[in-house]
MIDOMAR-929272 format. One record per residue (C-alpha): x, y, z; residue in one letter. Coordinates in steps of 0.5 Angstrom, whole numbers, plus 500, padded with zeros to 3 digits. Layout:
<recs>
XYZA
...
</recs>
This chain:
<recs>
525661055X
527661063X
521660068X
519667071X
517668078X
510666080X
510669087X
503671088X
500677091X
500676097X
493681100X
493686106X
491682114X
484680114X
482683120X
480678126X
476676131X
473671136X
468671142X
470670149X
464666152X
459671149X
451673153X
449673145X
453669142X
449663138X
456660137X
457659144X
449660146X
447655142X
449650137X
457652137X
457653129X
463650126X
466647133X
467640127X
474638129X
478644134X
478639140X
479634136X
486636133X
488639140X
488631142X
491629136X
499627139X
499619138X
503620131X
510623136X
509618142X
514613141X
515606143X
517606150X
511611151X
515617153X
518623148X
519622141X
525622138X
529625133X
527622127X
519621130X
519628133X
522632125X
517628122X
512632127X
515638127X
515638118X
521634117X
523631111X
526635105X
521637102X
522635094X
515633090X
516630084X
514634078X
506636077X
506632070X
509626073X
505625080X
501620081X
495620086X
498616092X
494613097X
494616104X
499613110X
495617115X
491623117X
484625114X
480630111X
472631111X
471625107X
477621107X
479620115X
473613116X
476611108X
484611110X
483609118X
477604117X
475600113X
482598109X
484605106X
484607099X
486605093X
491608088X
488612083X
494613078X
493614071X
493608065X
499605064X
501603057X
497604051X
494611050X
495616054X
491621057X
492626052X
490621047X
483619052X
481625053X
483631051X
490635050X
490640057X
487635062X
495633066X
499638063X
507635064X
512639066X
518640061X
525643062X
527650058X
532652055X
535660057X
537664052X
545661051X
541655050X
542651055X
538647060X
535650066X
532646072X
526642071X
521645074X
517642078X
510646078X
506649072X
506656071X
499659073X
494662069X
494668068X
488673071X
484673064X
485665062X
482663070X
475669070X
473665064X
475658066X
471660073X
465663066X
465658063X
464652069X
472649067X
475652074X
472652081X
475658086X
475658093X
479656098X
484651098X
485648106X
489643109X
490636113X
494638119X
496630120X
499631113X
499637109X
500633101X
494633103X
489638102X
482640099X
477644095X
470644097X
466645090X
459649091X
454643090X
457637090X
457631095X
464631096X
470635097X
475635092X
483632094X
488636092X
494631093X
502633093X
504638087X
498637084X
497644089X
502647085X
505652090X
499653093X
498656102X
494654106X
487659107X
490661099X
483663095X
485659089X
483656082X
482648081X
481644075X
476637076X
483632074X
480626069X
477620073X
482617072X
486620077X
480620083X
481617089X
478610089X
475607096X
474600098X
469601103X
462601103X
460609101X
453608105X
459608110X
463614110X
462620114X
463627112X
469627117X
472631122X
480631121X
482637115X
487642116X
482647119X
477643123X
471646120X
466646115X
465652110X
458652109X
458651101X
458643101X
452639100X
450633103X
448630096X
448631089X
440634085X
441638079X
436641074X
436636069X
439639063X
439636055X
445639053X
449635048X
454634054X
450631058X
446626053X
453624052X
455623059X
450619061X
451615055X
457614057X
456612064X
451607061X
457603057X
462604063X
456601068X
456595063X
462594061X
465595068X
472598070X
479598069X
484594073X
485600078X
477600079X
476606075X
471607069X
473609063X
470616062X
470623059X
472630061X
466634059X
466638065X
473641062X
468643056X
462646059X
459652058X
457655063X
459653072X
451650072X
453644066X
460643069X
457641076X
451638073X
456633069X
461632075X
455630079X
453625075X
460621074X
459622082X
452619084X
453613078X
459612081X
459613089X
465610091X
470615087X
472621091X
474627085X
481630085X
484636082X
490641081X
491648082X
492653076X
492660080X
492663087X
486668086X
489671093X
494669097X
493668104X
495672110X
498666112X
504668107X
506675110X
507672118X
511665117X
513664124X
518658125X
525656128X
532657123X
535651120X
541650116X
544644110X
548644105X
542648100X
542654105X
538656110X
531654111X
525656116X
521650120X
514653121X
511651127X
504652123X
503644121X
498647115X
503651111X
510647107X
514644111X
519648110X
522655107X
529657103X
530664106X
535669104X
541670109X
543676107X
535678110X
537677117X
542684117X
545685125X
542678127X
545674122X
552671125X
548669131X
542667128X
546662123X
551659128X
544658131X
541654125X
547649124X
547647133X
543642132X
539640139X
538646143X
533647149X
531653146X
531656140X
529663138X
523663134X
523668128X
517671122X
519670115X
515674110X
514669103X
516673096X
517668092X
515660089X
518659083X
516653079X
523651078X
522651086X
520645091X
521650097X
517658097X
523663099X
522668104X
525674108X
526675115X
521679118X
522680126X
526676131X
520673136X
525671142X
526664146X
521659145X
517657151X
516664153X
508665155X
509672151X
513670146X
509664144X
502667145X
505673139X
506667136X
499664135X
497672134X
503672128X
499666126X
492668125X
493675123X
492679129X
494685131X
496687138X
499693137X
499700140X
493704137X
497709131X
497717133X
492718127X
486713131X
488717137X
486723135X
479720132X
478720140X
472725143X
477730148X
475729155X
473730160X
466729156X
459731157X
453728153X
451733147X
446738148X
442736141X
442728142X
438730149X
433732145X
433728141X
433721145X
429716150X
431719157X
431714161X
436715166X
430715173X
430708171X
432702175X
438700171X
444695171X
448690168X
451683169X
458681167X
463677168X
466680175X
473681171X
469685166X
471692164X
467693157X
460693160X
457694152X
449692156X
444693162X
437691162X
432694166X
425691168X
418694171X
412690173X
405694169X
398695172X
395690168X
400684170X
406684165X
412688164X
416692161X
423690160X
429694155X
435692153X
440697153X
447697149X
452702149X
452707142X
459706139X
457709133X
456715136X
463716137X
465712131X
464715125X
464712118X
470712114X
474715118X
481712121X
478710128X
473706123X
478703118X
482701125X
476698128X
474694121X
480691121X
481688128X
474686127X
472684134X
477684141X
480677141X
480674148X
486670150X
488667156X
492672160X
489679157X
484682152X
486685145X
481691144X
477692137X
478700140X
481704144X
481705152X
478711152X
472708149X
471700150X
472702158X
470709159X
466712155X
461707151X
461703157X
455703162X
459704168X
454704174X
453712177X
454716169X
450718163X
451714157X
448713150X
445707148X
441703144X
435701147X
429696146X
423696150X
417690150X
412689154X
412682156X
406677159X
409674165X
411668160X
415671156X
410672150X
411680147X
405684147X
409690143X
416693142X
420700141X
427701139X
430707140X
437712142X
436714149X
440716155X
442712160X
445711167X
446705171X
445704178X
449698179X
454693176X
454686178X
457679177X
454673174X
456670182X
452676185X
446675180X
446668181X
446668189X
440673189X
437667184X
439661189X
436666195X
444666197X
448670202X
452675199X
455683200X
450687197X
454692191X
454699191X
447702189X
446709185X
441714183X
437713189X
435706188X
436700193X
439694193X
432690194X
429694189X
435691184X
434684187X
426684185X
429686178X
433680177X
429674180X
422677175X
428678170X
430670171X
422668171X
422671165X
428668162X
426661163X
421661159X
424663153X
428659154X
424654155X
419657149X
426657144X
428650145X
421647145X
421650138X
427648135X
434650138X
439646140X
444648146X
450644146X
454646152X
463645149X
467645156X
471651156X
477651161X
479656165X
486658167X
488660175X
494664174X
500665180X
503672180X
508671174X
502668170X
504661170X
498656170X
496653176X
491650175X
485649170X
477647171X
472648166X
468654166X
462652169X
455656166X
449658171X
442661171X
445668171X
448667165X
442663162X
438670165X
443674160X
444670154X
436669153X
436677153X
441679148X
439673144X
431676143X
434684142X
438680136X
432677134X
427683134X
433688131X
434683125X
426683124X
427691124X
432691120X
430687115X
422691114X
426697113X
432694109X
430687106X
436686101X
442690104X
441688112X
448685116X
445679119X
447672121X
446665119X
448659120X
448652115X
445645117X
450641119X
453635115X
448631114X
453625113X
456626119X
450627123X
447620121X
453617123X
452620130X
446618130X
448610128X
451611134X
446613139X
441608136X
446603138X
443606145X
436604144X
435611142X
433614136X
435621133X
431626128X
437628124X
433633120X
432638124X
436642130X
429640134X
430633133X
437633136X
436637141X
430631143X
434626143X
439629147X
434631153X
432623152X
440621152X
441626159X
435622163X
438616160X
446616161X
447617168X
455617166X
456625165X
462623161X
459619157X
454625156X
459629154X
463625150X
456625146X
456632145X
462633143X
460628137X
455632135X
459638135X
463636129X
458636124X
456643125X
457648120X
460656122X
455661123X
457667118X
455674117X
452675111X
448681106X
441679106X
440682098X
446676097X
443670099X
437667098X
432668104X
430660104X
438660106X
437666112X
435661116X
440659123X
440652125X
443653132X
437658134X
431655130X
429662128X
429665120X
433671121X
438673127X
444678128X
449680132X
446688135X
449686143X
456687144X
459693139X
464695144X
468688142X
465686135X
465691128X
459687126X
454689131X
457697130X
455695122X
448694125X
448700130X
448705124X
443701120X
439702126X
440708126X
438709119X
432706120X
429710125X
432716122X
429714115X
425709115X
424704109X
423709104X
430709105X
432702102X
431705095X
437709095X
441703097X
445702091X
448694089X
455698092X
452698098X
450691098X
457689095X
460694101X
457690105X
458683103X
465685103X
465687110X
461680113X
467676110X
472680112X
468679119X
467671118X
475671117X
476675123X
471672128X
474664125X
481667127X
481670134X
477664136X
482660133X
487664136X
483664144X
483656142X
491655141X
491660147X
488655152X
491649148X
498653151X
497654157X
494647158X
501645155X
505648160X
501646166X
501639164X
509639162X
510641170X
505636173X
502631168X
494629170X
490622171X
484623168X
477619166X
477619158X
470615155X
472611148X
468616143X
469611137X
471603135X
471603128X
474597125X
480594127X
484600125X
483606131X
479607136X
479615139X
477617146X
475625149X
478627156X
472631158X
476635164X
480638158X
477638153X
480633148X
480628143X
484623142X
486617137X
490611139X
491607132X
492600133X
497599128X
503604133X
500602139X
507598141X
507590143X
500589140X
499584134X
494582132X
487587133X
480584131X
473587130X
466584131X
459586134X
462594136X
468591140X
475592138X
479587141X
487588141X
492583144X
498585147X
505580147X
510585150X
511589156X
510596155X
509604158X
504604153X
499601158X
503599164X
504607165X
507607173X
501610177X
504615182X
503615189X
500622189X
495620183X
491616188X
485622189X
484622183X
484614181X
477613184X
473617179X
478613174X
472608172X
473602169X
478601165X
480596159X
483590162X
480583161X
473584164X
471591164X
465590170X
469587174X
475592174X
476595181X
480602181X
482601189X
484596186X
491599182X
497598185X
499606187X
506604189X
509607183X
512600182X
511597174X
505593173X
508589168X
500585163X
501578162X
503577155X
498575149X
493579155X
486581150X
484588151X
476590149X
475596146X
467599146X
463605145X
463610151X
467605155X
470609161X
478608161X
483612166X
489616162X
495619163X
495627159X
502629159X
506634154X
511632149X
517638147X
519637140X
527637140X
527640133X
524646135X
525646142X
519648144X
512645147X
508641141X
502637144X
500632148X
501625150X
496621152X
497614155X
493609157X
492606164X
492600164X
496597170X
</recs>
């Protein structure tokens, strides 16, 4: 029969969301949950540097920007090759490191795989015959299970779902995280079978014998941090601890496991096992099986293959790339590295565009070229390349709008007017508070009331208030704009609110969660009007301890909007304009508020840190813009006590709401929660800081958090210092909304916080999760816990929709902020390349050594086998030792006349011995310094090196692609 189509349905947007730097925000406030890798992929440009140091060509630079013809061999025929390059979450120290990997190729001659195990195990492709009888093309990938055949796979433990990821140093490979085991499962080549990145997806565990084999020591592998997403799902374990069974399964694995440790394994390293977890009856005995094979045999990495796309990505609907054109016809070049090098796309789809779009496609070398979006309709199994139409016409590449719609396109989000059917959910104005909601809130519009935000701020979603008692404590209220009130439930409004998620924050504007009228008027607390509000009001001792707490609707009116550098000079007793003050208060009145307000907060942040809490402070730059918009200059953003003022409120609102929600609604509450990090990774950063003379508890957020306050009083280098808290960053999971009745309460718990409940309550204008939890307040305080019994499963299941919608927003727009920045960074290091100081953040073996450049936030790996003029490379006692026997840019970079300011905070670099370098040394006159050949260059841990950061232009898509980073050595 001829293959049909297996083009799976793609699904609608998901919604999308991030967070500028947040007042409450526990990704920003505290441990940034899930930053295991962004800045890491940012800096990541050695593989398109050619060997003269300069731009690539146009070989290196096509293979940068998913050249190669895209062919796989057949799934049946595939081998499990080893890796040139990249990394996943487990395998990066395993391929750069330590001698790489192993393949894991199934036996040779003899009995085959059928024969040793079972029938189903590596299905091989075949060619079909149409319906004349003749032979159509071989597929090249299997067809997909149906619906059916995959739900009782999933039952019975046979197939695994969730998403598929993958590398962004090279896409063959990708992974699968299987809920309680140790290691992720690779996913190599066609064994993908059609599958996209961020597809929901059904694996099958393949036979050991086509699992990956490391032959390093495991003791000494890492969690790793180099996957395609940068981030950990949450789901793995760190390690492997089923409930013993005695299912005949398992009696007869472990004999099994016996006779392979005996008898040892075969010429490929691989023992000779079963594939029981292909038998298994229920998820429990299929993991409890794999775990055994794992924990008997550690240095096996498990592989598997797609048999079903359960949900296709969002990604398939917004393909986004620049048009090619061979003798197959013409083919999409996607700028996203995650998804297939390359798309077929249907000329006839390009209508009115076509003749130039063509003529385009067949000029090879442009300056720019127009960047279009493509919508995937089809991969057949007889298909190496997904087919796609033509959706849109973008523009040039290397235009700020164009490129930031394309990031936009990239992650989902929508950036569009608001359609007529949202408008005419809008209150018409003017409007006035309602006669019957004064009767029934908090009138609190007397009281002293006022906000503090970022100065360009315009959504001022909170104020806070306090007021010294007679008997010397305070009381203090937090108040948040009521969004709920004018955004029902069910209707257009809502549905267009759930699907943007959050606003996204980018570098040169904001995309609003809701309307102009309500996010900048009438939900914002504007000084001098009556707004409704969420308030929470404590009586606090004067450190920070809470005698009593009220929560209820009320009616505020602020009397002054003020900026965090007004709040912050009023805190350092600065001289400053005073702002407008409204509703007969005065300026010093306000004053007296925030410096008791500032007392206060510092000790619950002094009280959340000694219990727990781990504050990691992430550079985020900021950009100054000339009138066009085009990127001046860049600085990190730079956080003070005012902020600090903020950020401990709206974090103990979140807390006191959560704890409020959870007595009345203890299974159907929307709260948030965040994972403990890799434990894996995080015991290699801290054989890194032992190195150092100190010791580092891993097992809990307090631990880290002491370790590193020793760490600042020790470390004198700042960029040390930073270069050290980016390391642990990588291992830390994201934080995720989740329904309370769906996860156990032993996993409510927030390691960044170190508290066991929290949710987001603070910011409803910008985020749909926190108007979820504005209608359970209210509910709560209408019905009280009696009503929790009329909560049905479908509202749990309701809400559990809603917290992945949300985590797949919230991932999305900081994603989409992050590639903001990283464009504009571009752009300003394409016009004026910077010197700055990077610190060695890694020296692992005699393979690579990576660097972070503080100053803008970027990682970096330089691999010794690229670095040109380099022949031999050593390992021993922590430094890396390289040797240099031709000249070249690579180190003898030319130092510019006009870099000379900055050479003086360059430190010491690499050239012989590193405490006797001397940076007013460096000749300055832009003349080459060529090194003596066969010169030793030693690479340590938290070495100071000077660098050149540029940017490098792919010739294929003619448009802005990554940094170049170079060391400055002479």
């Amino acid at each position: 029969m001829t293959p049909t189509p297996d083009a799976p349905a793609a699904v609608a947007p998901l919604p999308t969301g991030s967070g500028v730097s947040s007042k409450d925000d526990d990704e920003n406030s505290s441990a940034p949950a899930g930053n295991s890798g962004d800045s890491g992929g940012k800096g990541d440009a050695a593989s398109a540097n050619s060997k003269d140091g300069k731009s690539a060509t146009v070989v290196e630079t096509q293979k940068l920007c998913g050249g190669g013809d895209g062919n796989q061999p057949a799934a049946g025929n595939q081998t499990v090759e080893s890796a040139t390059g990249g990394g996943s979450t487990e395998t990066q120290k395993e391929e750069q490191e330590g001698g790489g990997i192993t393949e894991g190729k199934p036996e040779k001659g003899g009995r085959t795989l059928a024969d040793l195990f079972s029938k189903d195990e590596v299905q091989e492709s075949t060619t079909d015959t149409n319906s004349n009888g003749q032979k159509s093309r071989k597929p090249k990938f299997q067809e997909h299970e149906s619906p059916k055949q995959i739900a009782e796979g999933i039952a019975s433990g046979r197939l695994f779902t969730g998403k598929f990821r993958v590398n962004q140093r090279d896409r063959s490979e990708g992974y699968f995280t299987v809920k309680g085991l140790p290691k992720e499962v690779l996913i190599k080549g066609s064994f993908q079978n059609r599958a996209i990145a961020y597809d929901v997806v059904a694996v099958k565990v393949l036979p050991v014998s086509y699992w990956w084999k490391t032959r390093k020591n495991p003791a000494d592998e890492e969690g790793g941090n180099a996957e395609a997403e940068t981030q950990h799902d949450g789901n793995r374990s760190s390690g492997y601890s089923p409930v013993p069974s005695q299912s005949p399964l398992v009696k007869q694995m472990r004999k099994h496991i016996g006779m392979a440790l005996r008898n040892g394994r075969d010429k490929n390293g691989k023992p000779r096992l079963p594939v029981y977890w292909q038998r298994a009856s229920s998820p429990r005995e299929a993991l409890e099986l794999l775990g055994m094979v794992l924990s008997a045999f550690p240095d096996l990495r498990p592989t598997g293959q797609v048999v079903g796309i359960v949900n296709g990505s969002t990604r398939r609907q917004a393909v986004v790339g620049v048009l090619s054109y061979n003798r197959r016809g013409l083919l999409l070049l996607p700028v996203d590295p995650l998804l297939p090098g390359k798309f077929r796309v249907f000329e006839d789809s390009l209508n009115q565009h076509r003749e130039r779009l063509v003529s385009e496609a067949k000029t090879q070398n442009l300056e720019k070229r127009t960047l279009v979006r493509v919508r995937v309709t089809r991969w057949d199994i007889s298909d190496d390349l997904p087919l796609g139409m033509l959706d849109d016409v973008l523009g040039p590449t290397g235009d700020i709008d164009i490129e930031t719609k394309v990031i936009l396109d990239g992650q989902s989000i929508k950036d569009e007017p608001f359609p007529e059917e949202v408008l005419k959910c809008l209150p018409s104005t003017p409007w006035s508070i309602p006669e019957e909601e004064r009767e029934t809130r908090w009138d609190l519009r007397s009281k002293c009331i006022f906000s503090i935000d970022p100065p360009t701020a315009k959504d001022l979603d909170d104020a806070l208030s306090i007021e010294p008692l007679e008997n010397g404590n305070f009381k203090v209220g937090v108040h948040i704009a009521d969004v709920s009130h004018f955004v029902k439930p069910n209707n257009a409004l809502d549905a267009e609110a759930r699907n943007r998620t959050t606003s996204v924050y980018i570098v040169q504007r904001v995309i609003p969660m809701l309307p102009h009228l309500l996010c900048q008027e009438l939900c914002s607390l504007n000084p001098g009007v009556e707004r409704l509000a969420f308030s929470v009001i404590w009586e606090l001792t004067g450190e920070g301890e809470i005698v009593s707490q009220e929560i209820n609707k009320s009616i505020i009116c602020s009397c002054a909007k003020l900026g965090y550098p007004d709040a912050q000079a009023v805190i350092k007793n600065g001289d400053m304009e005073p702002p407008t003050i409204s509703g007969g208060h005065t300026w010093q009145g306000v004053k007296d508020c925030i410096l008791n307000l500032h007392s206060i907060a510092q000790k619950l942040r002094a009280k959340r840190h000694a219990n727990g809490a781990l504050k990691l402070n992430i550079p985020k730059l900021s950009f100054e813009l000339d009138e066009l918009g085009m990127p001046l200059s860049t600085a990190p953003y730079v956080t003070a006590e005012a902020n600090h003022l903020i950020e401990e409120f709206m974090l103990l609102a979140n807390m006191s709401v959560a704890k409020f929600l959870v007595d009345a609604f203890p299974d159907h509450s929307l709260l948030r929660r965040h994972p403990s990090p890799d434990s894996r990774m995080m015991s290699e950063v801290a054989s890194v800081v032992k190195d150092m003379g100190v010791e580092m508890d891993v097992s809990s957020a307090l631990g880290v958090s002491r370790c590193l306050k020793h760490l600042q009083k020790e470390v004198k280098d700042p960029a040390v210092m930073d270069t050290i808290v980016n390391m642990v960053t990588k291992p830390m999971q994201l934080a995720e909304y989740y329904c309370t009745g769906k996860v156990p309460q032993k996993k409510w718990w927030h390691y960044g916080l170190a508290v066991d409940m929290y949710t987001h309550f603070t910011s409803p204008i910008r985020r749909y999760p926190d108007l979820i939890v504005h209608r359970q307040l209210e509910a709560a305080l209408k019905y009280g816990k009696g009503f929790s019994s009329n909560l049905t499963k479908t509202n749990s299941d309701e809400l559990e929709r809603v917290a992945n919608e949300c985590n797949a927003g919230k991932l999305g727009a900081r994603n989409a902020q992050d590639a903001s920045s990283k464009l504009y960074l571009m752009i300003l290091l394409d016009n004026k390349p910077s010197f700055a100081t990077a610190v060695v953040a890694a020296v692992k073996g005699n393979m690579f050594f990576d660097i972070y450049i503080p100053d803008f936030a970027l990682t970096h790996r330089f691999m010794c086998a690229d670095l040109p003029g380099i022949v031999s490379a050593s390992f021993e006692r922590g430094t890396l030792t390289i040797v240099q026997v031709e000249e070249s840019s690579a180190f003898d970079e030319k130092v510019p006349k006009d870099a000379s300011q900055s050479l003086d905070s360059l430190g010491t670099a690499p050239t012989g011995d590193v405490e006797d370098f001397d940076p007013s040394q460096i000749d300055v006159s832009g003349e080459e310094m060529p090194m003596p050949m066969g010169f030793p260059i030693m690479i340590t841990q938290f070495q100071r090196v000077p660098v050149r950061v540029s940017c490098q232009r792919c010739v294929v898509f003619g448009r802005l692609m990554d940094f170049t980073i170079n060391l400055v050595l002479g």
